[in-house]
TORMAR-691519 format. One record per atom (N, C-alpha, C, O): atom name; x, y negated, z negated; residue in one letter. Coordinates in pm, whole numbers. Atoms other than C-alpha are relative to their C-alpha. Example, Ala and Ser with C-alpha at 12.3 -4.5 7.8 and 13.67 -1.06 7.14 Angstrom:
! residues 2
   at       xx       yy       zz   aa
    N       89      119        0    a
   CA     1230      450     -780    a
    C       90     -120        0    a
    O      194     -118      -66    a
    N      -82      119        6    s
   CA     1367      106     -714    s
    C      -77     -109      -73    s
    O      -26     -220      -90    s
***
This chain:
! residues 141
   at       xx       yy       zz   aa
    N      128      -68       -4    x
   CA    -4116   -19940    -7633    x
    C      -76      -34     -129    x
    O      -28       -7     -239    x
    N       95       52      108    x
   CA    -4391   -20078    -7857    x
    C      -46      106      -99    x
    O      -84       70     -211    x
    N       46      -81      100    x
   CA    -4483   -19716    -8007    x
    C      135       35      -89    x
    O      144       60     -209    x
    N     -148      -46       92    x
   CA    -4106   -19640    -8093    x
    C       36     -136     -117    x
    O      109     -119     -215    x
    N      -32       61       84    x
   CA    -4117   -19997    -8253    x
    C      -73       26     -134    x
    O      -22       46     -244    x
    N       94      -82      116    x
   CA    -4438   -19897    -8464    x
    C       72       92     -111    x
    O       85       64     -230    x
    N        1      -68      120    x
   CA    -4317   -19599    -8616    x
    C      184       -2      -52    x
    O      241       89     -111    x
    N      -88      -13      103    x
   CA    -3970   -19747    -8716    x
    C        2     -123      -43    x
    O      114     -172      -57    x
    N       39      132       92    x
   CA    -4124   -20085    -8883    x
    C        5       83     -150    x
    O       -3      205     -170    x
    N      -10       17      108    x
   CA    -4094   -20130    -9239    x
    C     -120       22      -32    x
    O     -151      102     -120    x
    N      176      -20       41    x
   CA    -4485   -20163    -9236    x
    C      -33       94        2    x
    O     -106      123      -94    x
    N       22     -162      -54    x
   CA    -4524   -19835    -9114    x
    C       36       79     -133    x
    O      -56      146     -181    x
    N      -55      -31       91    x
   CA    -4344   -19725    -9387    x
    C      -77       29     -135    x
    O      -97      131     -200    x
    N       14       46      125    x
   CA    -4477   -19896    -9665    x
    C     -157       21        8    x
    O     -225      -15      -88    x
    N       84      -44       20    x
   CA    -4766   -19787    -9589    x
    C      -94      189        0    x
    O     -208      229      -21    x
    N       54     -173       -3    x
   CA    -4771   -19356    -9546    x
    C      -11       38     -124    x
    O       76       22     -210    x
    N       11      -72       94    x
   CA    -4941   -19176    -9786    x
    C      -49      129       15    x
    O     -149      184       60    x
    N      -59     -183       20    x
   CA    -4802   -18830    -9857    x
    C     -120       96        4    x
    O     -204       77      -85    x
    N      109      -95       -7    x
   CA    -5049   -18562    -9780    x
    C        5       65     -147    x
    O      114      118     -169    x
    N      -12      -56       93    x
   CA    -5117   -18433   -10118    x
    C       18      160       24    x
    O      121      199      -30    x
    N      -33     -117      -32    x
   CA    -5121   -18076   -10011    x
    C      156       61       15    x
    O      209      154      -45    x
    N     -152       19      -15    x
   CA    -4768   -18112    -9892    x
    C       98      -39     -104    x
    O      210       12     -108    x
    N      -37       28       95    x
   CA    -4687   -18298   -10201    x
    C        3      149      -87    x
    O      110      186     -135    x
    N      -52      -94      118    x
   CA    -4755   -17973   -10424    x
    C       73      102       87    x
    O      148      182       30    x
    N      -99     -147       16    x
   CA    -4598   -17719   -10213    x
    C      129      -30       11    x
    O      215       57       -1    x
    N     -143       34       71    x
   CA    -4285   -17972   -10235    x
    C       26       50     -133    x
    O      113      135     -151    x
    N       -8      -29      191    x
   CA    -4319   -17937   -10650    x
    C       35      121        7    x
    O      145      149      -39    x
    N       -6     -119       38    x
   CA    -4361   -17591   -10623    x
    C       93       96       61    x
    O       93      210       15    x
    N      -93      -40      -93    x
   CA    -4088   -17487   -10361    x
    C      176      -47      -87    x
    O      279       16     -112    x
    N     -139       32       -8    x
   CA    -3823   -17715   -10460    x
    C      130       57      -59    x
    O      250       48      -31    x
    N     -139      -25       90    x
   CA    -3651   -17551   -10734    x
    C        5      141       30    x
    O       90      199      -37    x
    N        7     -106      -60    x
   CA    -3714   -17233   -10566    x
    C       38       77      118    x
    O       74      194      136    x
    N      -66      -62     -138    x
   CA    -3639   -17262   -10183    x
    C       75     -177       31    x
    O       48     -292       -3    x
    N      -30      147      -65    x
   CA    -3418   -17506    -9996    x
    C      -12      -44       74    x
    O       52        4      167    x
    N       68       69      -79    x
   CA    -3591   -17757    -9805    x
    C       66      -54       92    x
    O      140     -133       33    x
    N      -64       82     -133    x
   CA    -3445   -17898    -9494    x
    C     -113      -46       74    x
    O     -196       34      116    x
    N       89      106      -81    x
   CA    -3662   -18214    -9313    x
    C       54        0       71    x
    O      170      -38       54    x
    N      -87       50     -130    x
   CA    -3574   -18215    -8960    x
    C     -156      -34       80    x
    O     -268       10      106    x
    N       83      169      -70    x
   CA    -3711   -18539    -8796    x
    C       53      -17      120    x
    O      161       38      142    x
    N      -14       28     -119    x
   CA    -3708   -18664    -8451    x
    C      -47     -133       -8    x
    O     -163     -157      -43    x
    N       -9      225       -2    x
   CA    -3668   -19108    -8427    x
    C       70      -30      103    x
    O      112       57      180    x
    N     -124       75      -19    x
   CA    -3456   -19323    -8290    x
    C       90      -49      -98    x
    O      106       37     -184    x
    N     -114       28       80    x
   CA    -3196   -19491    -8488    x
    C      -30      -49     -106    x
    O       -7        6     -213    x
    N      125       63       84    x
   CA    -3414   -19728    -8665    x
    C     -123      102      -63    x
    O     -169       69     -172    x
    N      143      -84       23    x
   CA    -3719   -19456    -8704    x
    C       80       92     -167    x
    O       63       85     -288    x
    N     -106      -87       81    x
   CA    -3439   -19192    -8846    x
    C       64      -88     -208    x
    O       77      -41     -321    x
    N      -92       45       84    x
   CA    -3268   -19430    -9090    x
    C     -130      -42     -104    x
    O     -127      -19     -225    x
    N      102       11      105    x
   CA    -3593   -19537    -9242    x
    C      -63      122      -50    x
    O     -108      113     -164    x
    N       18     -144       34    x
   CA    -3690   -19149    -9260    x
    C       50       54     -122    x
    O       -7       95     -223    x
    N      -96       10      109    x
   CA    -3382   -19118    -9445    x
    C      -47      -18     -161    x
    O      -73       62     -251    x
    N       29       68      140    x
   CA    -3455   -19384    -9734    x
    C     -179       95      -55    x
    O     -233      133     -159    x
    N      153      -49       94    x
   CA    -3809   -19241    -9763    x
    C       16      175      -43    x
    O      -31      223     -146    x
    N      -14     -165       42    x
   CA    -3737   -18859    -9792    x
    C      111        7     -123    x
    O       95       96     -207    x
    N      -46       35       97    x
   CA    -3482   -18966   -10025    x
    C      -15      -30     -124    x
    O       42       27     -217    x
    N      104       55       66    x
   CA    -3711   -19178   -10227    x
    C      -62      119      -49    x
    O      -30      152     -163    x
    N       85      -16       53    x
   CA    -3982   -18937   -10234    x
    C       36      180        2    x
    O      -40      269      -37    x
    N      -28     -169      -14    x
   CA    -3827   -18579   -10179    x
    C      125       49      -35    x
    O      171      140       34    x
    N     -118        7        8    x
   CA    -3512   -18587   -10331    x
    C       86      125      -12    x
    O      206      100      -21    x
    N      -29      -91      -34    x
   CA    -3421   -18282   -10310    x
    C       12      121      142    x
    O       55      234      161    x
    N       17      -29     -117    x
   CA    -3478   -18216    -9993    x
    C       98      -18       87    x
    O      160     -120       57    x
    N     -114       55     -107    x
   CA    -3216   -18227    -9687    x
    C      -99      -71       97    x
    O     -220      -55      115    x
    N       38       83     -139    x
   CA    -3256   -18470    -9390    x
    C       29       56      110    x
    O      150       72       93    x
    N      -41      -50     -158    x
   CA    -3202   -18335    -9052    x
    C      -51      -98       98    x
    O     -165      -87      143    x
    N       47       55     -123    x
   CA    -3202   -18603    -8789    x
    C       59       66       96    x
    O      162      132      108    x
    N      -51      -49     -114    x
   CA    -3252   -18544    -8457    x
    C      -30     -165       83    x
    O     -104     -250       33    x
    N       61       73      -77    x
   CA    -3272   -18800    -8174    x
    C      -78       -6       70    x
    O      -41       25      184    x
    N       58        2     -123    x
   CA    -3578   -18857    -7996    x
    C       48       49      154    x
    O       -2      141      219    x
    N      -55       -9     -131    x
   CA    -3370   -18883    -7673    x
    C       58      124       33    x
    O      134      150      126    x
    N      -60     -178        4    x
   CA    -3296   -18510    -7725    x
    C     -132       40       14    x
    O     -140      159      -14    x
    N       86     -127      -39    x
   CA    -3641   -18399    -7635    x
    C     -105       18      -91    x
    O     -135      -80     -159    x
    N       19      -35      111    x
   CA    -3841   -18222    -7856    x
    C        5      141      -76    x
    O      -50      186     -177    x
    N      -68     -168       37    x
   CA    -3680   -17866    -7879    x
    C       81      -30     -133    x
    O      156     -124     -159    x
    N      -95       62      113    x
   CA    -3547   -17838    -8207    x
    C       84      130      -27    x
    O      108      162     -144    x
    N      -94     -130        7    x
   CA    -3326   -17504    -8137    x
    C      106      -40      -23    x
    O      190       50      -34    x
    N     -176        4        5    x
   CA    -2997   -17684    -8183    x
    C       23      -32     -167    x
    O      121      -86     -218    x
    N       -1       17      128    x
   CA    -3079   -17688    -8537    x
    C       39      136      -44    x
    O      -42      203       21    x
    N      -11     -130       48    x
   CA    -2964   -17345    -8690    x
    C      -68        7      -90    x
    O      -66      -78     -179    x
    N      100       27      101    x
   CA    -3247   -17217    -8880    x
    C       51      172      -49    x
    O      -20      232     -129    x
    N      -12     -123       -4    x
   CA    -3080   -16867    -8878    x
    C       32       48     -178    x
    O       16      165     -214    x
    N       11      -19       87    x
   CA    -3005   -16924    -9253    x
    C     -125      -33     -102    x
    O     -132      -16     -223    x
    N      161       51       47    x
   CA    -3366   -17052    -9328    x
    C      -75      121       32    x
    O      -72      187      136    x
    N      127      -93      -32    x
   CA    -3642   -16819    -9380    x
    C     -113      -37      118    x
    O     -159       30      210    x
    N      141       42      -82    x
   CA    -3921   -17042    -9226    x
    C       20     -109       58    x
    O      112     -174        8    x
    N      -12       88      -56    x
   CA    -3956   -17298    -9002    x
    C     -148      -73       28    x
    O     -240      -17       87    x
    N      145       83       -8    x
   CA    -4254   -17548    -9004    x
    C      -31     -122       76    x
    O       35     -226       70    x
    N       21      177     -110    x
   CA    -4424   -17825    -8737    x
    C     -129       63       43    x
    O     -174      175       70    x
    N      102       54     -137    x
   CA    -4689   -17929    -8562    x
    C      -11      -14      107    x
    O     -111      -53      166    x
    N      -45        5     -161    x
   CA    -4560   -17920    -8253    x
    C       30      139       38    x
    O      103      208      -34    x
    N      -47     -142      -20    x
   CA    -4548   -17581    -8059    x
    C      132      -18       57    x
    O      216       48       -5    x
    N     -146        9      -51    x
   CA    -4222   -17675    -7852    x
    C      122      -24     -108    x
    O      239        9      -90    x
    N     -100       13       97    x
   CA    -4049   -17771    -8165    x
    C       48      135      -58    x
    O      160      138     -109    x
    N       -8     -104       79    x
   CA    -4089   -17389    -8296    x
    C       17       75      143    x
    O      -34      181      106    x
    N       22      -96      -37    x
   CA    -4062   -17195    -7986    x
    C      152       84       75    x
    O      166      188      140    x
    N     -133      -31      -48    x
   CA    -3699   -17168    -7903    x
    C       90        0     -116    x
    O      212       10     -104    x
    N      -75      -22      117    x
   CA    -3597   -17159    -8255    x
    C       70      164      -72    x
    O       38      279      -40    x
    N     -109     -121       72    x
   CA    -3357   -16901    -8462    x
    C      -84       60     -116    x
    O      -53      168     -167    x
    N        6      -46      145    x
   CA    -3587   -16891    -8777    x
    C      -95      108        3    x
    O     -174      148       89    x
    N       48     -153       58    x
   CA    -3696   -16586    -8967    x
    C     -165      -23       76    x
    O     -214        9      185    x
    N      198       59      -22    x
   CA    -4107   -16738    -8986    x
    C       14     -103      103    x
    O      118     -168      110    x
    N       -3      124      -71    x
   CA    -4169   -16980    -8749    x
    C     -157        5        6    x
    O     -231       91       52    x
    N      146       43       70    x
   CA    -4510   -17174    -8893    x
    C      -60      -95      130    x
    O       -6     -180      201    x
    N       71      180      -56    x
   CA    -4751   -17403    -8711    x
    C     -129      -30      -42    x
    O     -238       28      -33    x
    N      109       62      122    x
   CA    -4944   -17615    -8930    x
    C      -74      -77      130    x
    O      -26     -149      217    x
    N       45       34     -136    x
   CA    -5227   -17670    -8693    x
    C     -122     -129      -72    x
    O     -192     -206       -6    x
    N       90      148       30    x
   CA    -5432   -17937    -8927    x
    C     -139        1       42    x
    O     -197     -105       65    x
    N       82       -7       13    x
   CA    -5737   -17766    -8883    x
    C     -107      -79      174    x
    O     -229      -96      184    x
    N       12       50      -83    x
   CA    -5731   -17927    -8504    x
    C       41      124      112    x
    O      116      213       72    x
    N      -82      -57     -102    x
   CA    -5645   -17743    -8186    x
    C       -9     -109      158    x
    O      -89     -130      248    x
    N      -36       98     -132    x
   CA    -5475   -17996    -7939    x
    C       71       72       79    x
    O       89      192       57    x
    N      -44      -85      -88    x
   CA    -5290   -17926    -7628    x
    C      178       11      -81    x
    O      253       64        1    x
    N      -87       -8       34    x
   CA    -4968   -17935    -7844    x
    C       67       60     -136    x
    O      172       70     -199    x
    N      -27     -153      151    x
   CA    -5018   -17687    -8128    x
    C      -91      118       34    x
    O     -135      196      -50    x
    N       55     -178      -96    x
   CA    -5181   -17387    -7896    x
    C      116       40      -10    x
    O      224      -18        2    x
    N     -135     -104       13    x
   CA    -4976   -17066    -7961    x
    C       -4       84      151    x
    O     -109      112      209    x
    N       58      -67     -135    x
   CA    -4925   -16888    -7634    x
    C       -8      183      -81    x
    O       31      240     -183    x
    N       10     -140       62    x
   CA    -5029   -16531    -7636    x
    C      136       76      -16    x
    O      240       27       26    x
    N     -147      -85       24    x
   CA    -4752   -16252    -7737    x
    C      114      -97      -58    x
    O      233      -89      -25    x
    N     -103      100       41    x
   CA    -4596   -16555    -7939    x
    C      -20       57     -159    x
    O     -112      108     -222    x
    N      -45     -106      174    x
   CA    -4441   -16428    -8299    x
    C       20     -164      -55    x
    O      115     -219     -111    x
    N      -26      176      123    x
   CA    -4529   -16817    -8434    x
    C     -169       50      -40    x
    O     -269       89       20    x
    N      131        2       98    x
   CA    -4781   -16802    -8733    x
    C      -79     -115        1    x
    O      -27     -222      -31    x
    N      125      156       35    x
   CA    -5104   -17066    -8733    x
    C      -70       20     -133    x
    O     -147      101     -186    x
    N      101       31      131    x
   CA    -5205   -17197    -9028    x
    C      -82     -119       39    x
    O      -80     -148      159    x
    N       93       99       30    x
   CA    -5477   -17515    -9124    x
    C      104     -100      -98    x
    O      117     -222      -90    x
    N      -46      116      139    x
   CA    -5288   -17678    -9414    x
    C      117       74      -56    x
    O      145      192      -36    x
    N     -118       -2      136    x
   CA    -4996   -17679    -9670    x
    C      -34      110      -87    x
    O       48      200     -108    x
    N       65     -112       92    x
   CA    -5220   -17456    -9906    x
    C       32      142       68    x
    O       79      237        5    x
    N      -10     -137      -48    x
   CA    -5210   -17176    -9650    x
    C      168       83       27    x
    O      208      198       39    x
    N     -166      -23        9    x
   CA    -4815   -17215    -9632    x
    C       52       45     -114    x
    O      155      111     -123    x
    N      -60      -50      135    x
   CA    -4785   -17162    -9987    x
    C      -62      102      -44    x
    O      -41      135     -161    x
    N       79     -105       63    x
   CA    -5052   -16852    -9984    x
    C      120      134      123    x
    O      161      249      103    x
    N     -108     -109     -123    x
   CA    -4809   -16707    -9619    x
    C      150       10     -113    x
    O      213      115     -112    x
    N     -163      -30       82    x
   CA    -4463   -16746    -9877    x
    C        5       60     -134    x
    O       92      116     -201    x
    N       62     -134      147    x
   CA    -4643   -16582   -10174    x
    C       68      177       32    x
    O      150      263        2    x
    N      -38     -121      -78    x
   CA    -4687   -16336    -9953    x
    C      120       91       48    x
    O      160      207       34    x
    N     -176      -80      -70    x
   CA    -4360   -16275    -9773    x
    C       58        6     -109    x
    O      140       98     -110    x
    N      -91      -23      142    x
   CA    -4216   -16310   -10131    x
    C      -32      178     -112    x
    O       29      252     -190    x
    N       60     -115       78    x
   CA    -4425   -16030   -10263    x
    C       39      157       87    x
    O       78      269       54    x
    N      -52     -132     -105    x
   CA    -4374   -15815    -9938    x
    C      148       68      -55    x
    O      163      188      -74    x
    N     -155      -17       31    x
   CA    -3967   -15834   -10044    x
    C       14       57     -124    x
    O      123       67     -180    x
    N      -52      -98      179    x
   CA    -4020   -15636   -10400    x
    C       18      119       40    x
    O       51      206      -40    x
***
């Protein structure tokens, strides 16, 4: 498949640049909460995922998943994670975690609509993720 080759080229790669937004609430999280990246590739997609979250997030965990699994990401236990974050509503809606976020990018497609009576939070951006964990941090005094 020509799009699965796309996004696990080298080019592809060597050329993403990091949402700065995302960049600071890495800085400002890391030594604070622990980050788990869980990704959805193929074998090739995954393994280059890897080297780059590595590279540029080093502190961070990897969580692959396989594409060919869907895109439910409930078989991940998030039950020791506070929050859970995506862009994708199916990725968050069968999940374990405390928060379950959806960074909606200031877009509403058919694949980050919340349905009604759904206990998943919409945000716009990274900024608003780090003003929702203020929050829940401050709630907990």
């Amino acid at each position: 498949n020509e799009k699965i080759e796309i996004y696990s080229s080298e080019e592809f790669f060597n050329n993403i640049t990091i949402n700065q937004d995302f960049l600071n609430f890495y800085n400002a999280s890391k030594d604070l909460h622990e980050i788990h990246i869980v990704s959805k590739g193929d074998d090739a997609n995954l393994e280059r995922k890897k080297t780059f979250i590595k590279k540029n997030f080093p502190t961070a965990f990897f969580e692959p998943l396989s594409i060919f699994q869907g895109f439910d990401k409930s078989m991940i236990d998030m039950s020791g994670y506070s929050m859970q974050i995506d862009d994708y509503i199916a990725c968050l809606e069968n999940t374990n975690a405390t928060y379950k976020v959806l960074i909606q990018n200031y877009r509403k497609l058919h694949y980050n609509k919340i349905p009604i009576n759904s206990e998943i939070y919409a945000v716009n951006d990274w900024k608003e993720i780090i003003e929702m964990i203020n929050f829940f941090e401050a709630q907990q005094i």
